[in-house]
N, C-alpha and C positions, 0 to 999 in steps of 0.2 A: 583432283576430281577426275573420275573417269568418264567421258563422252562416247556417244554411243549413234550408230546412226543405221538403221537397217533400209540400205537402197535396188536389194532382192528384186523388188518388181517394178524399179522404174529402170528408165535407159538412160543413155547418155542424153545432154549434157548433164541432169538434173545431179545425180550422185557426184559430179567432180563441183558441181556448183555449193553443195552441201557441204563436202568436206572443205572447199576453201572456207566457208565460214563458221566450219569447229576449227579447223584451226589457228583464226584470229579469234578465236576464244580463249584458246588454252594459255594457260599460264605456265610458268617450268610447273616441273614435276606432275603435270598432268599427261593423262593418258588419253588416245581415244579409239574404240573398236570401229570397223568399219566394215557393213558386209555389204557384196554388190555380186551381182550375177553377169551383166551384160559385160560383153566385150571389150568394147570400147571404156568402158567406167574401167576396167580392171587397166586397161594399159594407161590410159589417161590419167591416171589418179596414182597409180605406180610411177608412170612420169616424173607428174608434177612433186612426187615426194624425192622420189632422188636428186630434182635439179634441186629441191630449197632445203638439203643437206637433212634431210627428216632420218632418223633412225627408226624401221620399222620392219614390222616381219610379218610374213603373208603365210596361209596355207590355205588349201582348200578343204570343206569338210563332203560329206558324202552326199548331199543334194546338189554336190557342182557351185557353191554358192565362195565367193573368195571373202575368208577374212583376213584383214590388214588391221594391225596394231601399231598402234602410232605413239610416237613417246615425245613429247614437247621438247622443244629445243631447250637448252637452260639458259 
């Protein structure tokens, strides 16, 4: 299943609070998109995936907005 979550127009805490709870959703082989604008969500949330060993890859697209792709632990 792919999870999706667009956190664009809120600020921190709210989108690091969100993605902790797709990702005790996810099952292996699930995936989940993540898009955040603010600051803080980008680092916070970047953080929290490298300490809990996540494998995922970020870019930014042309509204400044960061997408983070997240690939479920197996």
């Amino acid at each position: 299943m792919i999870y999706s979550y667009n956190g664009t127009n809120e600020e921190c805490p709210i989108p690091l609070v969100q993605t902790r709870l797709l990702l005790k959703k996810m099952c292996p082989n699930d995936s989940c998109i993540i898009m955040v604008k603010d600051q803080g969500s980008i680092q916070d949330i970047t953080k929290l995936l490298s300490k809990n060993n996540y494998k995922f890859s970020q870019q930014f697209n042309d509204n400044g907005n960061l997408e983070i792709t997240i690939q479920s632990k197996s």
